[in-house]
N, C-alpha and C positions, 0 to 999 in steps of 0.2 A: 437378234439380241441387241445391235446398237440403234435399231429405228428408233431412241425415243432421245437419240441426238437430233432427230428432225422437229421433234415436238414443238410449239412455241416457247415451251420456257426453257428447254434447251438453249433453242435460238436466242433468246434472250442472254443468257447465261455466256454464250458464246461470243456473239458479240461485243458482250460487255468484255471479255479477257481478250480479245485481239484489239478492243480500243485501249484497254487501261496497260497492258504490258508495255506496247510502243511509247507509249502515252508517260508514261513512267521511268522506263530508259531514258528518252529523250530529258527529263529534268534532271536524273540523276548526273547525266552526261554534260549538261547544261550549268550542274553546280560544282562539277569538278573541276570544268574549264573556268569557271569563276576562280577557285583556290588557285590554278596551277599559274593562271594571271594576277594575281595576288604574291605569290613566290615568285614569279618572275621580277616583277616590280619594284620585291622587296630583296632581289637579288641585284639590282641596277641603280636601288637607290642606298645598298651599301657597299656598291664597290668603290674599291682607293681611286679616287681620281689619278689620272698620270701627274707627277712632279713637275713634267715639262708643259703641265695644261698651259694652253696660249688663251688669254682673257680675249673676249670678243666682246663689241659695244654693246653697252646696258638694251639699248633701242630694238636691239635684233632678237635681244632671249626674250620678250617679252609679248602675249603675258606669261606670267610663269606656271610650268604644266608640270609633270614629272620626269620630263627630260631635261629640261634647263635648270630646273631645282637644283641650287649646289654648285654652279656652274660657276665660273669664277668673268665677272664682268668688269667691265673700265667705263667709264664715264670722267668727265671734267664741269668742272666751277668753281665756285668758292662756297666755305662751308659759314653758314649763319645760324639759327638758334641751335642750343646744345640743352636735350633734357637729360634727366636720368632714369631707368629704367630698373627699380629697385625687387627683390627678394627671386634674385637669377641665379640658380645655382651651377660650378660648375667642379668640377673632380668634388664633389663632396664637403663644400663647400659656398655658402652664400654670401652674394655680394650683389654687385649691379654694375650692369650696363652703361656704355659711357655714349650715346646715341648724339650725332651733332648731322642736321639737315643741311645738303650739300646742295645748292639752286645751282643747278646744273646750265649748259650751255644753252640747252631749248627751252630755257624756261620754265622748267617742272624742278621741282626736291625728289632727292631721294632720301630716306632716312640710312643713314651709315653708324654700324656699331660700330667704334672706334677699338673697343676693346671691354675687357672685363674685370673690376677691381674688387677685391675682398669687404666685406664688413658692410656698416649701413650707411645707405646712398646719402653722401656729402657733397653737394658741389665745391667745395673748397678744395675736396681730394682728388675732381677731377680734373686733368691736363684739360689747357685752353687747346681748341686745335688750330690748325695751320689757316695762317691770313694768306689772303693772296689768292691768285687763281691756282686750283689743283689741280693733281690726275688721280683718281681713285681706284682701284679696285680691288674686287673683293667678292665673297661667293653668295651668288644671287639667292633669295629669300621669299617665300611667297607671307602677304600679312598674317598677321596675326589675327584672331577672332578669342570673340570669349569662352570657346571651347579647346582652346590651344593649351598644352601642357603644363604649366608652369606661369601661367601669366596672372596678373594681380588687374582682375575684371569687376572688384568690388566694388571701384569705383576712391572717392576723400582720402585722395593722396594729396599731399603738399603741392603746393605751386614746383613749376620747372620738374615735375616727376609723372610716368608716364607708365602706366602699366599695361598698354597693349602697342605694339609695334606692328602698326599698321595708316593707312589712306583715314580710314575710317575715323580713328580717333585721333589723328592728327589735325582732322580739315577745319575743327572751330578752332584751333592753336595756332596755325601759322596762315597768312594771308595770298598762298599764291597756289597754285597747283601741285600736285603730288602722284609720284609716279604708286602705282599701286603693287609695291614690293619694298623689300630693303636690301641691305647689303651687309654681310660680316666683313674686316679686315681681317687678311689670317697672318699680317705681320707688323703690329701693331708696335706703335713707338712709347717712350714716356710710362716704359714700365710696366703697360698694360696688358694682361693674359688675351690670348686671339678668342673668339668665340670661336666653336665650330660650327657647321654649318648642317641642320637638321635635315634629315629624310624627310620627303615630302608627305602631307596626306595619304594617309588610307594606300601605303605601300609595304608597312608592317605584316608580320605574321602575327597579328592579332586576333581578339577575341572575331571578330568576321568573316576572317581567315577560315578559322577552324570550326565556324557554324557548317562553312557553304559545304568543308570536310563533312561536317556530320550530316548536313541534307542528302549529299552524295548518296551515306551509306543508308539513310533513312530509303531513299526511292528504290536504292535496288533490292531493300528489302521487301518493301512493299510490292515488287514485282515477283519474288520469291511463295510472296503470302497467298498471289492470286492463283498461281501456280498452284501450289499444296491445295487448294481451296476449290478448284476447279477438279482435280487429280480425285481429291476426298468425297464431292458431289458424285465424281462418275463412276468411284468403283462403288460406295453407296448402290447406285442406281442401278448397276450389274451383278452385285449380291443379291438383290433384291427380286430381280429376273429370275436370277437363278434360284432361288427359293421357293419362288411363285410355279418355275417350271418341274420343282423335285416337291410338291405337296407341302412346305414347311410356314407356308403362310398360313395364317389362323386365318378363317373365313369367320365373318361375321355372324352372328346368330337369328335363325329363322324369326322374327318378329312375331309372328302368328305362335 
């Protein structure tokens, strides 16, 4: 009854479902572990940092990854040009950014948000900052690009205003080197609201998140289908025996 699992298209058929089951586990397995590294990520990159975080040198967290994202640095210099970084919103509310580039001890800038002010970006309105040599610190930032949340990439903004905070659009602006990150202050003087400090890249439960979810379910389905698929072929193929062997098969008609 089952010799015609030997047959070549058997074989064929066969083979095909002991390469495509495994074959198919192994992605759906593959795209879950993507999700569950994704929730984890976005489990670490929103936890409360401790109140008693000890700031460690800017020099050591860098470059910035999704562990040091957030992380609260110190550096020293003196701080020199100050732009404004306009249409930042923050509790529901817009305003800008008060960003003043701090030439650090080695010789590179960092750009530091100083703090965050209501309404539209005036430099009249913003505090001068502190002369003299500083100590800064504040929670480390990876740049900004023109794909980042909120930022103002169009470009024919007024002189002294700046809408992406980053290396990148800084470097025809100021003449010296630049660290490739920035810094929020989370206790900022002269009246200024703190910024907070953003979750890093692609550690959201976002739309990507919930693809690799859905591919997950997609493959184990599709290892379901072959299953049914194969199941439906071979009882086919055993009704069919059996029919052959109880006379219910119509024979074909004499030609002649």
């Amino acid at each position: 009854m089952h010799r015609f699992l030997l047959t070549p298209r058997w074989w064929g058929i066969n083979v095909f479902v002991a390469l495509a089951v495994p074959f198919c586990l192994f992605m759906g397995s593959w795209q879950l572990g993507r999700f569950e590294d994704r929730v984890d990520s976005h489990r670490e990159a929103t936890a409360e940092r401790p109140a008693d975080q000890v700031a460690t040198p800017l020099d050591s967290l860098l470059p910035v990854d999704k562990k040091t994202s957030g992380r609260l640095a110190s550096t020293a210099g003196e701080y020199a040009e100050q732009l404004l970084v306009p249409d930042r919103r923050l509790d529901g509310k817009t305003g800008f950014y008060v960003l003043t580039l701090l030439k650090t001890d080695s010789g590179k800038a960092v750009p530091v948000v100083r703090g965050w002010l209501p309404g539209t970006a005036d430099a009249s309105k913003a505090p001068a900052a502190p002369t003299g040599r500083v100590e800064v610190t504040g929670a480390l930032q990876a740049s900004e690009n023109s794909g980042t949340k909120g930022v103002h990439s169009q470009g024919g903004l007024p002189a002294g205003q700046l809408g992406v905070i980053g290396a990148a659009s800084l470097v025809n602006l100021v003449p010296y080197d630049l660290y490739d990150a920035w810094l929020t202050v989370q206790t900022p003087a002269d009246g200024m609201a703190p910024v907070p400090a953003q979750a890093p890249v692609d550690t959201g439960l976002d739309l990507k998140a919930f693809q690799n979810l859905g591919y997950t379910g997609e493959w184990f389905v599709f290892v379901a289908f072959v299953l049914f698929m194969w199941f439906r072929l071979y009882r086919r193929e055993v009704e069919t025996l059996r029919d052959a062997e109880a006379g219910l098969v119509p024979t074909a008609a004499d030609p002649a």
